[in-house]
C-alpha positions as CSV (number, residue, x, y, z in Angstrom):
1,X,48.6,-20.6,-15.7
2,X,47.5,-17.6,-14.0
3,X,43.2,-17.9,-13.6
4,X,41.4,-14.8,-11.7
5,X,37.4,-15.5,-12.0
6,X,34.5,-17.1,-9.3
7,X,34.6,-20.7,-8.9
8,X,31.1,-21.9,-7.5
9,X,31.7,-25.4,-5.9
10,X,29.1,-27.6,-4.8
11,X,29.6,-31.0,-2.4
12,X,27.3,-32.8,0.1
13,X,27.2,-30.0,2.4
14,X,25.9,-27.3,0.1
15,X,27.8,-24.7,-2.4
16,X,30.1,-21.6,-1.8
17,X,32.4,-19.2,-4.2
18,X,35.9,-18.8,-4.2
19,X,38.3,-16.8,-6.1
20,X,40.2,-19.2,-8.5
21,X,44.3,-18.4,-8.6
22,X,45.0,-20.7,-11.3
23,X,44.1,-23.7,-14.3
24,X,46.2,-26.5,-15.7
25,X,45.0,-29.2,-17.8
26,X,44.8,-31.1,-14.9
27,X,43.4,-29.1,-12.4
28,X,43.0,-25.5,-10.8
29,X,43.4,-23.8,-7.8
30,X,41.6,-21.5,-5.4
31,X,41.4,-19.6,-2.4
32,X,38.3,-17.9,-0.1
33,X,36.4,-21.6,0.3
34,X,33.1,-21.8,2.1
35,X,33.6,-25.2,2.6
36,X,36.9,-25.5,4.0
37,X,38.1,-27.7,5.9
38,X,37.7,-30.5,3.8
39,X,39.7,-34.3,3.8
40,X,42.1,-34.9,0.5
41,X,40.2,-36.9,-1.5
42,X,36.9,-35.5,-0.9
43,X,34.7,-34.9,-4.2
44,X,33.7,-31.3,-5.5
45,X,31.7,-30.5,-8.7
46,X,33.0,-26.8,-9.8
47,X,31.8,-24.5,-12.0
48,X,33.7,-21.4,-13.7
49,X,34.1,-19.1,-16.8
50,X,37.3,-18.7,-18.9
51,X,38.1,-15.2,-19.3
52,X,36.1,-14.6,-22.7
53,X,34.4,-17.5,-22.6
54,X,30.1,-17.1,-22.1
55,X,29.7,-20.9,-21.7
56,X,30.5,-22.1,-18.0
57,X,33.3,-25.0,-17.4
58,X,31.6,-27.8,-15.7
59,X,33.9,-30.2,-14.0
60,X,33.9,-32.7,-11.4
61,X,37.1,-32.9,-9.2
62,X,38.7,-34.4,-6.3
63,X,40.5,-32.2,-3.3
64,X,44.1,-32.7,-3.8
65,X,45.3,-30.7,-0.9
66,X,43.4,-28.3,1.4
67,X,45.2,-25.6,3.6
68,X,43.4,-23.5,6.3
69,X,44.2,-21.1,8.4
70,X,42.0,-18.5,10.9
71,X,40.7,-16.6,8.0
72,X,42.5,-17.9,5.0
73,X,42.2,-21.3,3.0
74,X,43.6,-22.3,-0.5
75,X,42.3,-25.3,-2.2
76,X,43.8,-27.1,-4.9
77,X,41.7,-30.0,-7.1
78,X,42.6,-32.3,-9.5
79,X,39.8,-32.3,-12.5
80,X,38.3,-35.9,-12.4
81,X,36.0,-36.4,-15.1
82,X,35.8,-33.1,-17.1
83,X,33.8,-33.5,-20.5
84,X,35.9,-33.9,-23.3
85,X,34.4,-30.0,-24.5
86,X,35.3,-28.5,-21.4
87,X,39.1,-30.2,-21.3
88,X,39.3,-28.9,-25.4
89,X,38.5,-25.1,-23.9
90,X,41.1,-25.4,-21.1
91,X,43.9,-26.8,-23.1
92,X,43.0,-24.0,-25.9
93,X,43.0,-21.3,-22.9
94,X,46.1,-22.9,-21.5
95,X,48.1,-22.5,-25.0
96,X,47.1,-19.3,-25.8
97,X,48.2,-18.0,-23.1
98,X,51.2,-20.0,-22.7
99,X,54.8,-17.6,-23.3
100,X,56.4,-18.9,-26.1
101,X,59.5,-20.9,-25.4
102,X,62.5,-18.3,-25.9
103,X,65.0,-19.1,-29.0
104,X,68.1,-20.0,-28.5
105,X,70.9,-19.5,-30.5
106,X,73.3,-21.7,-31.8
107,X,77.1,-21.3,-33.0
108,X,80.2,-20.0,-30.7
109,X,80.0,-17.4,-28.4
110,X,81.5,-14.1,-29.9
């Protein structure tokens, strides 16, 4: 699902923003990192508004894949331990956002 907001993410070597691309239930993914290069695997605490939404998402994660170049990175990271309010908001975004799946109809072709 399409996400354009900040992300602020925070690890042992300090904080940076980055410019969030998109959200699943399961994760999200972002470009512009401060922090990048990082190993897979490497823990992140992130923090981020849904569109319309005052109260932050809080969510510890886990770098799932990392990909740098000169000027350019793109993160993706797999939610680890989000708090059970936080995962309701996402799932809620998620759906009402979702395209509803197109109707098919049946019979014989004319």
């Amino acid at each position: 699902m399409p996400l354009e907001v900040e992300v602020t993410e925070k690890n042992s070597r300090g904080g940076s923003r980055a410019q969030a691309k998109d959200i699943s239930e399961i994760g999200v993914r972002y470009a512009e990192s401060g922090l990048a290069p990082r190993a897979g695997g490497d823990e992140v605490m992130l923090q981020f508004h849904l569109p319309g939404d005052p109260e932050p998402i809080e969510v510890e994660g886990i770098i799932a894949d990392e990909r740098c170049l000169a000027s350019w990175s793109e993160t993706r990271v797999t939610f680890a331990w989000p708090r059970v309010h936080d995962a309701r908001r996402i799932r809620e975004y998620i759906a009402s956002h979702e395209s509803p799946p197109s109707s098919t109809k049946s019979g014989s072709p004319r």
